[in-house]
NUVEXNU-669914 format. One record per residue (C-alpha): y, x, z. Coordinates in steps of 0.001 Angstrom, whole numbers, plus 500000, padded with zeros to 6 digits. Example, Ala and Ser with C-alpha at 12.3 -4.5 7.8 and 13.67 -1.06 7.14 Angstrom:
2
495500512300507800 498940513670507140 
***
This chain:
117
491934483133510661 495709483518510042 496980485701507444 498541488797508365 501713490213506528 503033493401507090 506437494579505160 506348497677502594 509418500099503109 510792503267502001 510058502171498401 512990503632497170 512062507158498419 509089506613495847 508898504926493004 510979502020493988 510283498381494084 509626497795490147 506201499152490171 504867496276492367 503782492648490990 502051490124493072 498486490126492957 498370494150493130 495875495761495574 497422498021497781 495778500473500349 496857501636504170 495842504670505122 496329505986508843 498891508798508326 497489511403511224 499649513995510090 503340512280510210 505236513754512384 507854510816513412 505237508031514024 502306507843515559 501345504792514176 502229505457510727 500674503919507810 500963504597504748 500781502581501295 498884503916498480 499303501878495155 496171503335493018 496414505748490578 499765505834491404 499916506965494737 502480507183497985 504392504254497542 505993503605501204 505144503268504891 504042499963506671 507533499085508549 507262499965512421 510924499798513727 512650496073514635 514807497003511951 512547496998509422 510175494437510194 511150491001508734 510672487839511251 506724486975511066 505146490254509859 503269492754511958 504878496292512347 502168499386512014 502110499217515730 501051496519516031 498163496725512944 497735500201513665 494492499362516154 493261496445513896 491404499167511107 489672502273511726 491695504713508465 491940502363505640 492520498374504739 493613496853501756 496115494138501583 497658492210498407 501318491925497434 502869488549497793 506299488987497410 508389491216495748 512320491947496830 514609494985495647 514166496828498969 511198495901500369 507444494377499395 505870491678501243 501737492243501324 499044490169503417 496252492244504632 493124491414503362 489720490900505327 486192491874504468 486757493292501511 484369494284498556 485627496375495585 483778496856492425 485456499762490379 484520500219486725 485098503503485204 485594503726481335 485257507155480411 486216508773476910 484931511703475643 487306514030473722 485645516384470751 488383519320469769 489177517674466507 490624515060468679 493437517441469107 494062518865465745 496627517603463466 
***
């Protein structure tokens, strides 16, 4: 099947666009409660968080992406896509199909004389 890109905005009301690298996994959540778009999807860079909206407005959406419109139907709350390109105002990602996480979780345990000097 053809890839599917979609364009990252509204970085800069984040964390900006120096947090992203290509190769980073990024997930789209269905954002039910936004109040200007219906469609709206938003771009969760884990643990970091919020980091921008799929673009939805032919302002925003560069020549051979999908807006969140047009996405919006493809998933049924969440897909994950990876970053491919990187520019200061906006991140280019293609959505990714079928996908299988494993997550490894390394935990440390603390004792109080950890905190003592």
């Amino acid at each position: 099947m053809k890839s599917i890109y979609v364009a990252v905005v509204g970085v800069d009301n984040y964390f900006g666009s120096k947090i992203f690298r290509p190769g980073q996994i990024l997930r789209l959540e269905k954002d039910y409660e936004n109040i200007y778009d219906g469609e709206a999807i938003m771009v969760l860079l884990d643990p970091v968080g919020k980091v921008g909206y799929v673009a939805n407005s032919t302002n925003t959406v560069p020549l051979g992406c999908w807006s969140a419109g047009r996405l919006y139907d493809t998933f049924e709350s969440t897909a994950y896509a990876v970053v491919r390109f990187v520019t200061k105002e906006t991140v280019i990602a293609e959505i990714l199909e079928n996908v299988e996480f494993q997550i490894y979780i390394e935990e440390e345990i603390y004792t109080p004389e950890d905190f003592e000097e």
